[in-house]
Backbone as a printed PyTorch tensor [residue, N CA C, xyz], in Angstrom:
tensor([[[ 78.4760,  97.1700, 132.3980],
         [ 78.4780,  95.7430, 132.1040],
         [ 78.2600,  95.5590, 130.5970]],

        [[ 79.4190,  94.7750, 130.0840],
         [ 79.1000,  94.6010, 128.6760],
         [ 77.4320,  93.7120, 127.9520]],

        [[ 77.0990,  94.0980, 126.8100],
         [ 75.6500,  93.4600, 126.5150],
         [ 76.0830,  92.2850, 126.3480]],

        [[ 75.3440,  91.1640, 126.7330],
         [ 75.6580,  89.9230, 125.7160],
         [ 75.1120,  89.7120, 124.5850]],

        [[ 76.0390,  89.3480, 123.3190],
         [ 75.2930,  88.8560, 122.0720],
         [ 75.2340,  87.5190, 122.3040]],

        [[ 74.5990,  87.1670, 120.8830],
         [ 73.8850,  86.3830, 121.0400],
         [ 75.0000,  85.0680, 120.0110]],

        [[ 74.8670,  83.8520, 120.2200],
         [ 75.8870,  82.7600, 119.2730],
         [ 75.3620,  82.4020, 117.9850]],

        [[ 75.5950,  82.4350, 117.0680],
         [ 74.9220,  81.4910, 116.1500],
         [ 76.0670,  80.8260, 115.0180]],

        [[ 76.0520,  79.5080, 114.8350],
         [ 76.4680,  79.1760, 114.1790],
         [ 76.2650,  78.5030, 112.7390]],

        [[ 76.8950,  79.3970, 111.8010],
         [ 76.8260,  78.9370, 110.3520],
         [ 76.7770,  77.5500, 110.1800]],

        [[ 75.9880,  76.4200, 108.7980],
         [ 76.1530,  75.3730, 108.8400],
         [ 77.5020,  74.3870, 108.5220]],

        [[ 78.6080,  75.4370, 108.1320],
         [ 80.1790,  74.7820, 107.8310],
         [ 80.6390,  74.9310, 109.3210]],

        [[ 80.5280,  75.6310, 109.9100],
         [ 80.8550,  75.9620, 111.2490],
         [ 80.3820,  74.6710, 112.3220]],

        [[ 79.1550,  74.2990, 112.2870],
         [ 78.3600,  73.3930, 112.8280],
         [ 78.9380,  71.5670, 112.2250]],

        [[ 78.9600,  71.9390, 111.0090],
         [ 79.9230,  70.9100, 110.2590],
         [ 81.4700,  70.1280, 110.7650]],

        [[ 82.1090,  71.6030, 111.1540],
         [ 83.9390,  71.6630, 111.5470],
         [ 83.3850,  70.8660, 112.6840]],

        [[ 82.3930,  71.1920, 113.2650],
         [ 82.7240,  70.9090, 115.2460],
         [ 82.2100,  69.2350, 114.8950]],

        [[ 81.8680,  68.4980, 113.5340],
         [ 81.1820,  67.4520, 114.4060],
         [ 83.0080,  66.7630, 113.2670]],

        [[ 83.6070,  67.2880, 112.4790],
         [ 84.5490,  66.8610, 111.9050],
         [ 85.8060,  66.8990, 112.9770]],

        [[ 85.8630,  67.9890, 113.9320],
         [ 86.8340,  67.7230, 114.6860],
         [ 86.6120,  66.4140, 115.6850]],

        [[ 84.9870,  66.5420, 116.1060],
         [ 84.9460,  65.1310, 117.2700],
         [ 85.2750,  64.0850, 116.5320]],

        [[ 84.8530,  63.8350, 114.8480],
         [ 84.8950,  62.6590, 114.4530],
         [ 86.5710,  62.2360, 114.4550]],

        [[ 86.9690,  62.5880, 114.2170],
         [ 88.7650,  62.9600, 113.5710],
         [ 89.4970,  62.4770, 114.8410]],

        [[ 89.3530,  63.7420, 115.9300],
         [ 90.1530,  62.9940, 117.1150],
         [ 89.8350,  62.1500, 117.8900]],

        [[ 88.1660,  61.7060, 118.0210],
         [ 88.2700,  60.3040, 118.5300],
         [ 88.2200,  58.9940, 118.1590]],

        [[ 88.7130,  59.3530, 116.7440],
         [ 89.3540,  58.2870, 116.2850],
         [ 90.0720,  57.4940, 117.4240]],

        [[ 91.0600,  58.4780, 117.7090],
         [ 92.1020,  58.1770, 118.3010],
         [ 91.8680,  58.2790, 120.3070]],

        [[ 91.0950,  59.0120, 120.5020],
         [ 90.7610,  59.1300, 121.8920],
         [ 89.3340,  59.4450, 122.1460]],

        [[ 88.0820,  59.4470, 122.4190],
         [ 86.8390,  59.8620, 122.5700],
         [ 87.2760,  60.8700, 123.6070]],

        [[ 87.7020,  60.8310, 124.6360],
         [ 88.0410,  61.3270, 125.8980],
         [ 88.2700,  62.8950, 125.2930]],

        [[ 89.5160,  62.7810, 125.1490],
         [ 90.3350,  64.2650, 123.9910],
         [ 89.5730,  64.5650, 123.2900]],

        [[ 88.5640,  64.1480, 122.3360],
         [ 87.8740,  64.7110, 121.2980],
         [ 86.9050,  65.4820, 122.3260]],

        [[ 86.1100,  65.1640, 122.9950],
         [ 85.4070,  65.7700, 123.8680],
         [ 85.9930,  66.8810, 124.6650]],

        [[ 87.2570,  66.9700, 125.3820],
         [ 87.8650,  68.0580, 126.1700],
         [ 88.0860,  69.2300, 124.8840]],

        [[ 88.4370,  68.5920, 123.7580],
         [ 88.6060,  69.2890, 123.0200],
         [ 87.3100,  70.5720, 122.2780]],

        [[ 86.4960,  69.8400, 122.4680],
         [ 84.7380,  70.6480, 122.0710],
         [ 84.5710,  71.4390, 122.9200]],

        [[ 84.6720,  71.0820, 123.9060],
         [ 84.6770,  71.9460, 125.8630],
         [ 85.2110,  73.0980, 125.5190]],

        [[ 86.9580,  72.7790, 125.0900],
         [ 87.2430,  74.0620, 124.9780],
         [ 86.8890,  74.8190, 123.9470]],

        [[ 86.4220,  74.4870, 122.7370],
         [ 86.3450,  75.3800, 122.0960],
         [ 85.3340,  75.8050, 122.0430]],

        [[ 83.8670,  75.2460, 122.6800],
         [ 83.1300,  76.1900, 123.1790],
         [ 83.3480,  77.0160, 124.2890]],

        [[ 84.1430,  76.5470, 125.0320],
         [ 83.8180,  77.5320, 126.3720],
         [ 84.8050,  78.7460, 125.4220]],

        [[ 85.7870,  79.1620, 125.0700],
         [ 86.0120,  80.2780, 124.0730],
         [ 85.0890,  80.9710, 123.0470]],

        [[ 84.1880,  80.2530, 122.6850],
         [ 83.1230,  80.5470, 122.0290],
         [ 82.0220,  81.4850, 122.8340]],

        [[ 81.6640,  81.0190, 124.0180],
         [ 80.5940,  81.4560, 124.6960],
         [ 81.3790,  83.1420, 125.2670]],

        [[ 82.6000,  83.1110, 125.6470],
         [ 83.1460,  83.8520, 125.8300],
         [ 83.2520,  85.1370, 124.9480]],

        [[ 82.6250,  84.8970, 123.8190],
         [ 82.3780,  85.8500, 122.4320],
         [ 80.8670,  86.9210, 122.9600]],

        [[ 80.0490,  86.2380, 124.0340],
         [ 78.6460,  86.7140, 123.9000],
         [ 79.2220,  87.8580, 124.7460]],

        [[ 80.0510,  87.5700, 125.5970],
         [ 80.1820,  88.9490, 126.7920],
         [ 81.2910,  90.1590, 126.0630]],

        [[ 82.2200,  89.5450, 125.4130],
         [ 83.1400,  90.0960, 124.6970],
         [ 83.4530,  89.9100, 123.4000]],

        [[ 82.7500,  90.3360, 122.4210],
         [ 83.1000,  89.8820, 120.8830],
         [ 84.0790,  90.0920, 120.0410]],

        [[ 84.3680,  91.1080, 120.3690],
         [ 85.3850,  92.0580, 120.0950],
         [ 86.5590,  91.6950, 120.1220]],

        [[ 87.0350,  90.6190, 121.3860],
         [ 88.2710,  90.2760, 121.4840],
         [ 88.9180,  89.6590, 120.5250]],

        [[ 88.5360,  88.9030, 119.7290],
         [ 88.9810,  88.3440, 118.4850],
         [ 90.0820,  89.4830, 117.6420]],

        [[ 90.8850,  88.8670, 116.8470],
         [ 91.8970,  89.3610, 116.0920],
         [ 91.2140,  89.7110, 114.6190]],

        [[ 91.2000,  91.0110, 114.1520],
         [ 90.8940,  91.1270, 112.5110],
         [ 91.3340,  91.0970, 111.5880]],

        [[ 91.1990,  89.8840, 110.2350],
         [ 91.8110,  89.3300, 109.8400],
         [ 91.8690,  90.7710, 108.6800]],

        [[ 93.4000,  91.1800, 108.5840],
         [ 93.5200,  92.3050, 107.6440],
         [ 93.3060,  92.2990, 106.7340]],

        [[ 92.1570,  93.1240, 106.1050],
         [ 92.5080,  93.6540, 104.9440],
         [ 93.4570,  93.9230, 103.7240]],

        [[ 94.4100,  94.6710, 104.6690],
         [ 95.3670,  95.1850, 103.7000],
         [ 96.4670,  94.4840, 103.3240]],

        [[ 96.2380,  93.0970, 103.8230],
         [ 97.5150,  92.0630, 103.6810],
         [ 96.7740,  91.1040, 102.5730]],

        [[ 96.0210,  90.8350, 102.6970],
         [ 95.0620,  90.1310, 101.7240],
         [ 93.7210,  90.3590, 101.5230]],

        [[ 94.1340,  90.8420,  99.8570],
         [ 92.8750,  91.8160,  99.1310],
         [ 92.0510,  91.3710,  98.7210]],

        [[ 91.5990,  89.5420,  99.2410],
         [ 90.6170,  88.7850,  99.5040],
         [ 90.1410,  88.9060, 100.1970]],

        [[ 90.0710,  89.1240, 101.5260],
         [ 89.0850,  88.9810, 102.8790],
         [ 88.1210,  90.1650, 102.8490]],

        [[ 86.9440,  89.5640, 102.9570],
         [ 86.1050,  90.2450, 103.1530],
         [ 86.2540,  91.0890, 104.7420]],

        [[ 85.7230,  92.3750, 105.0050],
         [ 85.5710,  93.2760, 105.7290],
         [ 85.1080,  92.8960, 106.9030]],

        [[ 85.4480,  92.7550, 108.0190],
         [ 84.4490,  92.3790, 109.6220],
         [ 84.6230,  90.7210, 110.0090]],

        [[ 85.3470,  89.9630, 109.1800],
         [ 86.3410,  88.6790, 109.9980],
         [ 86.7950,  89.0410, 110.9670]],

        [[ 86.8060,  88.2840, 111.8180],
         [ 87.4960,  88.3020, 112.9670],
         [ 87.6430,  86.8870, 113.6800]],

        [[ 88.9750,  86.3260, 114.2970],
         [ 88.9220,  84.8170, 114.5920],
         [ 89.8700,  84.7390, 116.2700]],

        [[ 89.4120,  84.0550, 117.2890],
         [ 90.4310,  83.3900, 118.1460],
         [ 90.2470,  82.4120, 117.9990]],

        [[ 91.7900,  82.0020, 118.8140],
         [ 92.7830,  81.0460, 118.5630],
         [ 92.1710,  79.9470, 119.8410]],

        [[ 91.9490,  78.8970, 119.2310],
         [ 91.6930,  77.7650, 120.3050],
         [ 92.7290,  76.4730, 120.0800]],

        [[ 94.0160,  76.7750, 120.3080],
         [ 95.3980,  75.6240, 119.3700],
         [ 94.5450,  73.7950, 119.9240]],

        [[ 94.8190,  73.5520, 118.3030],
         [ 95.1980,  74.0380, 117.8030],
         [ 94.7340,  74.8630, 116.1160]],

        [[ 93.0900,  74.9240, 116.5490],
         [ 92.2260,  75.4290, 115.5980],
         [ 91.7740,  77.2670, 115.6070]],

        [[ 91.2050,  77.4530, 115.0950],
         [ 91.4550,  79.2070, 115.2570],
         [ 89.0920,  79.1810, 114.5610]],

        [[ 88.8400,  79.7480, 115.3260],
         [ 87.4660,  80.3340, 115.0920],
         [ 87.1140,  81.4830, 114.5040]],

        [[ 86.4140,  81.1260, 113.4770],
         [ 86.3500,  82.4360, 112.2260],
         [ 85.0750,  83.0580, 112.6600]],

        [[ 84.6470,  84.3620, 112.6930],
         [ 82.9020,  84.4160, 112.8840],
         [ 83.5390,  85.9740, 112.2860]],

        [[ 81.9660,  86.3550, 112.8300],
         [ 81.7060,  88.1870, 112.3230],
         [ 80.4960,  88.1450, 113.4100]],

        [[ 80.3530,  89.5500, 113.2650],
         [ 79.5380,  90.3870, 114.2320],
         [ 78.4940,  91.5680, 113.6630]],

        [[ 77.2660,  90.8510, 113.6490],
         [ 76.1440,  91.4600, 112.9250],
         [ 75.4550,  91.8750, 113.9890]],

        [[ 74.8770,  93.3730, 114.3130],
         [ 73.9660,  93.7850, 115.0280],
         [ 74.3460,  93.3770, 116.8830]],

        [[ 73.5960,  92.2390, 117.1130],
         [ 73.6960,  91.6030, 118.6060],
         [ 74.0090,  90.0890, 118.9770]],

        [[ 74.2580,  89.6780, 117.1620],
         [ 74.5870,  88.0420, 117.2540],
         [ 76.4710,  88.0280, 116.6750]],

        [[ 77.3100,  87.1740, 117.0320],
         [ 78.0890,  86.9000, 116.6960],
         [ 77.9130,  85.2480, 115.8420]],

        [[ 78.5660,  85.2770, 114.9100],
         [ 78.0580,  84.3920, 113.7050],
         [ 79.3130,  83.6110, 113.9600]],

        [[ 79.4060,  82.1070, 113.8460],
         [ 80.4120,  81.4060, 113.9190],
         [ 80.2390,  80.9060, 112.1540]],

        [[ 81.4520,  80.9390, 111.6190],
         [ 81.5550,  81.0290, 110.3840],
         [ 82.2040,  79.3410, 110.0440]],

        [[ 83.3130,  79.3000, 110.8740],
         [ 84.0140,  78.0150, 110.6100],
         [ 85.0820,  77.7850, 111.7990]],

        [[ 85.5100,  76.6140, 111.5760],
         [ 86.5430,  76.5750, 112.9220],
         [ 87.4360,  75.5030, 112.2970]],

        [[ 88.3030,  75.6510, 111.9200],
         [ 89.5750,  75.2810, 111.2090],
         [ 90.8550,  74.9290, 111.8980]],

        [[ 91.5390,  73.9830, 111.3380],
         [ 92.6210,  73.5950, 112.0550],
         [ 93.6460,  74.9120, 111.5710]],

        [[ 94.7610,  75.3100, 112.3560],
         [ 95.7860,  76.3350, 112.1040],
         [ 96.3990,  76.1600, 110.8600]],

        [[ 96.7490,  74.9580, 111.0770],
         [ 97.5730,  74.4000, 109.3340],
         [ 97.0270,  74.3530, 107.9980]],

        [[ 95.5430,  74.3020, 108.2100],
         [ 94.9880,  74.2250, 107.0680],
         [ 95.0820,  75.1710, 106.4080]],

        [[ 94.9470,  75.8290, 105.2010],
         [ 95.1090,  76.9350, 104.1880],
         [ 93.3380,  77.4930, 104.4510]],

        [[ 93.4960,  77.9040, 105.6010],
         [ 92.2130,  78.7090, 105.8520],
         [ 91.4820,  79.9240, 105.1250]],

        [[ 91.8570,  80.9870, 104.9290],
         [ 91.8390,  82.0130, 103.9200],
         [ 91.6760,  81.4050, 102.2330]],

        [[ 91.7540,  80.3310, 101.9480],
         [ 91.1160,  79.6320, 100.8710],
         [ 89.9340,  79.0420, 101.3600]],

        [[ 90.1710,  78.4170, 102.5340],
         [ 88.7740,  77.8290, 103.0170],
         [ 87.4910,  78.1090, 103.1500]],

        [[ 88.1050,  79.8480, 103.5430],
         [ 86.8870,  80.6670, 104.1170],
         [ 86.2060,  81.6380, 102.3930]],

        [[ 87.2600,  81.8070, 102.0160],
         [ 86.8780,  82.8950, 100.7930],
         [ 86.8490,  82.0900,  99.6250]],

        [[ 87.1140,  81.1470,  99.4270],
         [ 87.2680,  80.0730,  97.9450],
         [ 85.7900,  80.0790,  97.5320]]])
């Protein structure tokens, strides 16, 4: 049985999630909310399996720091890393945005 780590989220990270509710319920409260759902319930899904996340390469851009790793919640993508027994939520960004400036600028 895999260990569970543990969640924690950075304060830009904590930031994105109250910028996405604000943003889409502009337009719907309803959606802005299904929308948090999911991207925590993908989130929590990090404590049993952390690993699953995609690593953002290296060798393609000789900016990124070492041990990024992000899934995809469309249409935003979740940035964190993995220290010891906690997985760190770093930021959670829309796809379109110029993220890789976002994260390393």
């Amino acid at each position: 049985m895999p260990r569970k780590h543990k969640i924690r989220y950075a304060p830009a990270a904590a930031d994105d999630m109250d910028e996405i509710f604000s943003y889409i319920s502009q337009d719907n409260i309803t959606t802005a909310k299904t929308m948090l759902e999911k991207i925590n319930k993908e989130i929590a899904g990090l404590t049993k399996y952390p690993h699953m996340g995609s690593v953002l390469s290296d060798e393609e851009f000789t900016i990124i720091r070492h041990g990024y790793r992000f899934i995809a919640v469309p249409p935003y993508l979740v940035f964190y890393r993995i220290t010891g027994n906690t997985v760190i939520i770093h930021r959670i960004l829309h796809g379109r945005r110029d993220y890789l400036r976002e994260l390393f600028d």
